[in-house]
C-alpha positions in Angstrom: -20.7 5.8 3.9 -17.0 4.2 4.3 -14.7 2.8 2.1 -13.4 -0.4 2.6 -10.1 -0.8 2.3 -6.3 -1.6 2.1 -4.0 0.6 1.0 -0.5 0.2 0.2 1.3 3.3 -1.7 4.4 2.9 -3.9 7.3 4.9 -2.3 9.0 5.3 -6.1 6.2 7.2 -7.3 3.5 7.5 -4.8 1.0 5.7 -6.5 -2.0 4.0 -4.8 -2.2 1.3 -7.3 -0.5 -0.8 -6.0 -1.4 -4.4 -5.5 -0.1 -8.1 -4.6 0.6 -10.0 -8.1 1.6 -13.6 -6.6 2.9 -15.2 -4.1 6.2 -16.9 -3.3 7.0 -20.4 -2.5 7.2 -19.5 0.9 4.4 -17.4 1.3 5.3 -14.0 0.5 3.3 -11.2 -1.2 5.1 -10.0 -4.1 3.9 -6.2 -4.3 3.6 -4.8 -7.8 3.2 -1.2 -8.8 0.8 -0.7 -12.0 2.1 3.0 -12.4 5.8 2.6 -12.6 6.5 -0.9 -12.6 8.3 -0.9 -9.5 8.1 -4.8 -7.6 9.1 -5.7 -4.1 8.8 -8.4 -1.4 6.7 -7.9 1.4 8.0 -10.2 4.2 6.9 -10.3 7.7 3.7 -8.2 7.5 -0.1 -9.3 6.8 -2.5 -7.1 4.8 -6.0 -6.4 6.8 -8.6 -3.5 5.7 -10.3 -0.5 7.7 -13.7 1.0 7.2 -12.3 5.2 6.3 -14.9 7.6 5.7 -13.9 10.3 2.8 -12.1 12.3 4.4 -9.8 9.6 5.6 -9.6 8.3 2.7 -8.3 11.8 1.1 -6.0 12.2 3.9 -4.0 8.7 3.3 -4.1 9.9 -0.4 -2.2 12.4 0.4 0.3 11.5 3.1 3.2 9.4 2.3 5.9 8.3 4.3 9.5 10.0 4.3 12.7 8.6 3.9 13.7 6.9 7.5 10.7 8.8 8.8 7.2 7.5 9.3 3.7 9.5 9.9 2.8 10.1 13.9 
């Protein structure tokens, strides 16, 4: 069975729960971390969601990106 799904991780504290609390005027998603508090503005970028079996799923858990580096 999959897990639909977006995912967005907080780079502060590599939390998963992580979601959009509002909008700006202009039509930005304003990203808010539940687990540190951390908020940021995502500009230029749309959210979808992919169909990740378990494993998958486990595997994005656990990979986050590194400073000025990004997972090939």
């Amino acid at each position: 069975m999959g897990n639909f799904v977006s995912v967005i991780f907080c780079r502060n504290c590599s939390s998963r729960f992580v979601e959009i609390s509002e909008w700006t005027a202009d039509g930005n998603a304003i990203l808010h971390c539940r687990s540190c508090n951390t908020r940021e503005v995502l500009t230029h970028f749309t959210l979808g969601r992919g169909n990740l079996n378990n494993h998958e799923m486990q595997n994005a858990r656990d990979t986050m990106a590194k400073k000025g580096r990004y997972e090939k």
